[in-house]
N, C-alpha and C positions, 0 to 999 in steps of 0.2 A: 563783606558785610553790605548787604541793600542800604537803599536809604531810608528806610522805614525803622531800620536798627539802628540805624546812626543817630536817625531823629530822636528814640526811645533811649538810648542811652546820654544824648545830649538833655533831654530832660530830667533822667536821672537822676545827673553829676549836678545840675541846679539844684535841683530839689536838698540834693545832700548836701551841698556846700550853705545852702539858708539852715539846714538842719544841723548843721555843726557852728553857725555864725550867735546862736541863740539857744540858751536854755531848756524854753519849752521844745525845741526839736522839730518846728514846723515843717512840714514839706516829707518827716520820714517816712511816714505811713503812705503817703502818695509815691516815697521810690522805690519800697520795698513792692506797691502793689505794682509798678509797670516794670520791675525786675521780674515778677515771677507770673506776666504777663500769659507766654505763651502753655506753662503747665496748667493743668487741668484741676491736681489736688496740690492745693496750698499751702492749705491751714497747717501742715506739720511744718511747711519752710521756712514759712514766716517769723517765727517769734527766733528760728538761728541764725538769719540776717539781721535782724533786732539783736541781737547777742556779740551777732558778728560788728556791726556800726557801734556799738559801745567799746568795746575792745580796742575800736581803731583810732588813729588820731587824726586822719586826715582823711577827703575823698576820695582818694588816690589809691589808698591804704584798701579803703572800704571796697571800692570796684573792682581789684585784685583779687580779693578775698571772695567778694561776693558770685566772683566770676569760678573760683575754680569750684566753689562748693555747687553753683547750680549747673555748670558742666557737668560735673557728679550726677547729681541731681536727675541730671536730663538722661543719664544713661541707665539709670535705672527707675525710673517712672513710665 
């Protein structure tokens, strides 16, 4: 992993952990947008990591998750 991934995923996992610390979820729309940074069409991915983040209970949970489905993702886009 470069450190341009390290940095984007260390922002992330901030972003998610303020967005499970509060209610309104601040910060999730900002991690779902530098998760799905490098694809080109989005709009379909986005509301299943929004799906996927409610489901989860923790950060941890969530990057897991988030990680195999755009794996996926990236194999066939």
């Amino acid at each position: 992993m470069d450190y341009t991934s390290l940095r984007i995923e260390e922002m992330i996992t901030r972003k998610l952990d303020v967005a499970f610390a509060s209610e309104e979820r601040p910060g999730l729309d900002d991690a779902i947008e530098l998760a799905v940074l490098e694809f080109e069409k989005v709009e379909e991915i986005k509301p299943l990591l929004e799906v996927i983040f409610n489901s989860c209970q923790d950060t941890d949970e969530v990057l897991t998750e988030w990680s195999k489905i755009l794996n996926d993702y990236a194999k066939v886009a």
